[in-house]
NUFI-304831 format. One record per residue (C-alpha): residue number from 1; residue in one letter; z, y, x. Coordinates in steps of 0.02 Angstrom, whole numbers, plus 50000, padded with zeros to 5 digits. Each point is the difference from the previous one (the first is absolute). Layout:
node sevo=NUM doza=a z=Z y=Y x=X
...
END
This chain:
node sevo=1 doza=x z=48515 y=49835 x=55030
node sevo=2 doza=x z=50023 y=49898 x=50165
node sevo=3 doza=x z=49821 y=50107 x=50048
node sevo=4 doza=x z=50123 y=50163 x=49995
node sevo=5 doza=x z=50155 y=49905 x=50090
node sevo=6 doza=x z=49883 y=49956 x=50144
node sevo=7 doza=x z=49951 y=50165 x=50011
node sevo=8 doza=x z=50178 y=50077 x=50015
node sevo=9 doza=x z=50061 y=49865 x=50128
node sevo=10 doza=x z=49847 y=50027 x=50115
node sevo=11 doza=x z=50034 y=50205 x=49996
node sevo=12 doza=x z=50183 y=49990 x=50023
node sevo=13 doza=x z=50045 y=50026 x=50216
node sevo=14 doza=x z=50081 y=49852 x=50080
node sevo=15 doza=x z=50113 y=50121 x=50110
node sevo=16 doza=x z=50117 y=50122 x=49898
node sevo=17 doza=x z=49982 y=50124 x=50142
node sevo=18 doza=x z=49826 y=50027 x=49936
node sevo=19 doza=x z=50037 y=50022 x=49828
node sevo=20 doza=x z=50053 y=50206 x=50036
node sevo=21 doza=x z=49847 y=50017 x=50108
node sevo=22 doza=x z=49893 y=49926 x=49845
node sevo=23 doza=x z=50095 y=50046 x=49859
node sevo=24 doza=x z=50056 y=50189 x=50007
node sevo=25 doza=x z=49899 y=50068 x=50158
node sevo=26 doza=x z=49838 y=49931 x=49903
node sevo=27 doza=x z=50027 y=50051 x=49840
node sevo=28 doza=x z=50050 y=50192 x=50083
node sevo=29 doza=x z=49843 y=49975 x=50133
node sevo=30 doza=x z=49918 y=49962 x=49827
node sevo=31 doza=x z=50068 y=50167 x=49909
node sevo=32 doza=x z=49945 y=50112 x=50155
node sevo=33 doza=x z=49810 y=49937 x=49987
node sevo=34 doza=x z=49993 y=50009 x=49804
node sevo=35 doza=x z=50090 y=50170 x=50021
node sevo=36 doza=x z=49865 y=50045 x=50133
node sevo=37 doza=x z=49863 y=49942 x=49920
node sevo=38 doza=x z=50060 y=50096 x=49835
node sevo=39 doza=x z=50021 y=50167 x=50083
node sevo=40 doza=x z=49825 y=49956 x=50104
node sevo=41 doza=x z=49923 y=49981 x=49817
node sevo=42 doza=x z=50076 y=50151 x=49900
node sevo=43 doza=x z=49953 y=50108 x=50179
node sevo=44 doza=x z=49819 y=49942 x=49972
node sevo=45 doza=x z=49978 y=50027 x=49813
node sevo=46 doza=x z=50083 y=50181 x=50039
node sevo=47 doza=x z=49865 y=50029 x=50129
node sevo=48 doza=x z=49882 y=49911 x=49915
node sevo=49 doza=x z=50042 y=50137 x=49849
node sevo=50 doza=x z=50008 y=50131 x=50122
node sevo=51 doza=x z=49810 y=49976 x=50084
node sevo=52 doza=x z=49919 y=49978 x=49768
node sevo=53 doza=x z=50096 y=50186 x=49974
node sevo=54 doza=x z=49930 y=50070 x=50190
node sevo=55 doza=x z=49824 y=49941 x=49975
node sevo=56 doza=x z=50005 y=50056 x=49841
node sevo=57 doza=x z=50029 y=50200 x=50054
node sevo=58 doza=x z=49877 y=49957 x=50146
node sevo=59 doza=x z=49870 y=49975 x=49879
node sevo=60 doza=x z=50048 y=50134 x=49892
node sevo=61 doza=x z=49985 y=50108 x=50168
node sevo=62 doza=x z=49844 y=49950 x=50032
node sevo=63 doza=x z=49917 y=50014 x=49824
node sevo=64 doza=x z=50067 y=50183 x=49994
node sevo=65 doza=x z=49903 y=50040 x=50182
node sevo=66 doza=x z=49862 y=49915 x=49943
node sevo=67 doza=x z=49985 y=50113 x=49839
node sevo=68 doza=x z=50044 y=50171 x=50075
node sevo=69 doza=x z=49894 y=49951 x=50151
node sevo=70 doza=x z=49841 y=49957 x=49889
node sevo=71 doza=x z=50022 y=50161 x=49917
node sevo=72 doza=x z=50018 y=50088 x=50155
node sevo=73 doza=x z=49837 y=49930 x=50093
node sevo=74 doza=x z=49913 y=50026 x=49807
node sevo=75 doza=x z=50055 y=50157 x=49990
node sevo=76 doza=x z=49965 y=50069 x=50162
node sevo=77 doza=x z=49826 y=49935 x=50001
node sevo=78 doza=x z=49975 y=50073 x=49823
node sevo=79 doza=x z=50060 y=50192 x=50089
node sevo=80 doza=x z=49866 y=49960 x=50119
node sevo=81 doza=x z=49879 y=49975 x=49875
node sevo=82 doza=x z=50051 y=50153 x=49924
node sevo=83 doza=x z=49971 y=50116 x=50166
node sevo=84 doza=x z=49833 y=49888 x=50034
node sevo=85 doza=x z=49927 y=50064 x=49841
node sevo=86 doza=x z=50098 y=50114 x=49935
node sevo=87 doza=x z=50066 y=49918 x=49818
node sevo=88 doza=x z=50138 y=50126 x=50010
node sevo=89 doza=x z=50140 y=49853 x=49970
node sevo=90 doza=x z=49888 y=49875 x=49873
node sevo=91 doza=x z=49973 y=49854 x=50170
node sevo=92 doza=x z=50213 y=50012 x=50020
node sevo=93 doza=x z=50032 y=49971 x=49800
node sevo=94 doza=x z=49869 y=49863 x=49980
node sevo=95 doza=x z=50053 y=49909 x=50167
node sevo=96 doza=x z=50178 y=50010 x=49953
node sevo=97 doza=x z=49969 y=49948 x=49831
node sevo=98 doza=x z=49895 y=49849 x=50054
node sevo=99 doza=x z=50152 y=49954 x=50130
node sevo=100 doza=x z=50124 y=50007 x=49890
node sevo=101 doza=x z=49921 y=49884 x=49874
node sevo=102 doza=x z=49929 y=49879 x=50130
node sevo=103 doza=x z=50180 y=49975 x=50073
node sevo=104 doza=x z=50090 y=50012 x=49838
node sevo=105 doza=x z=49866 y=49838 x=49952
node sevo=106 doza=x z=50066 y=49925 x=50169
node sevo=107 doza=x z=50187 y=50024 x=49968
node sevo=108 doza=x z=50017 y=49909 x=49858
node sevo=109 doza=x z=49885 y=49869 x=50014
node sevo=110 doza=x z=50109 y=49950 x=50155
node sevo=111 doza=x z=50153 y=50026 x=49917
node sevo=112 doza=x z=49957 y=49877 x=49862
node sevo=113 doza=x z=49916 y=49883 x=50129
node sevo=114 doza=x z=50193 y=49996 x=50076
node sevo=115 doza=x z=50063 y=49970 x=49817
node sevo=116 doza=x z=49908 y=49850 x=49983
node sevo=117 doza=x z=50034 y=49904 x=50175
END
């Protein structure tokens, strides 16, 4: 008990024109920062929120032009194929069929790599 006592007497301001400055300007200047630092916090969760949901679409993005362009380059090599040789359509079919399945494999084995992390 005289442990606590001690501790009062040594925080209380010998000069009462101090205790204003102290008292109620700290406690406000105290406010302002944990006000601050709140709004600083909820601002960076928000953007923090923000940047998951826009990488997420940017991914998205990119696995959908990396599937339409695989079956693009397939398929175009597959036509040439065709006019090489003369297969009448059979190089197109099997290259798009092989692209398709090779990216479809892709897809989803990085999609449940995400899932896991």
């Amino acid at each position: 008990m005289e442990h606590a006592g001690k501790k009062n007497a040594e925080n209380k301001p010998n000069d009462p024109q101090e205790v204003p400055d102290q008292g109620a300007r700290g406690a406000l200047d105290r406010l302002d920062e944990h006000s601050f630092q709140s709004l600083e916090s909820q601002n960076q969760q928000r953007y923090g929120q923000a940047a998951k949901a826009g990488a997420g679409l940017a991914r998205l993005a990119a696995m959908g032009f990396e599937f339409f362009g695989v079956l693009l380059i397939f398929g175009l090599f597959g036509h040439w194929l065709d006019d090489q040789f003369g297969w009448h359509g059979i190089a197109t079919i099997t290259a798009l069929l092989v692209a398709f399945i090779g990216e479809m494999y892709l897809q989803i084995k990085a999609i449940l790599r995400k899932d896991k992390k």
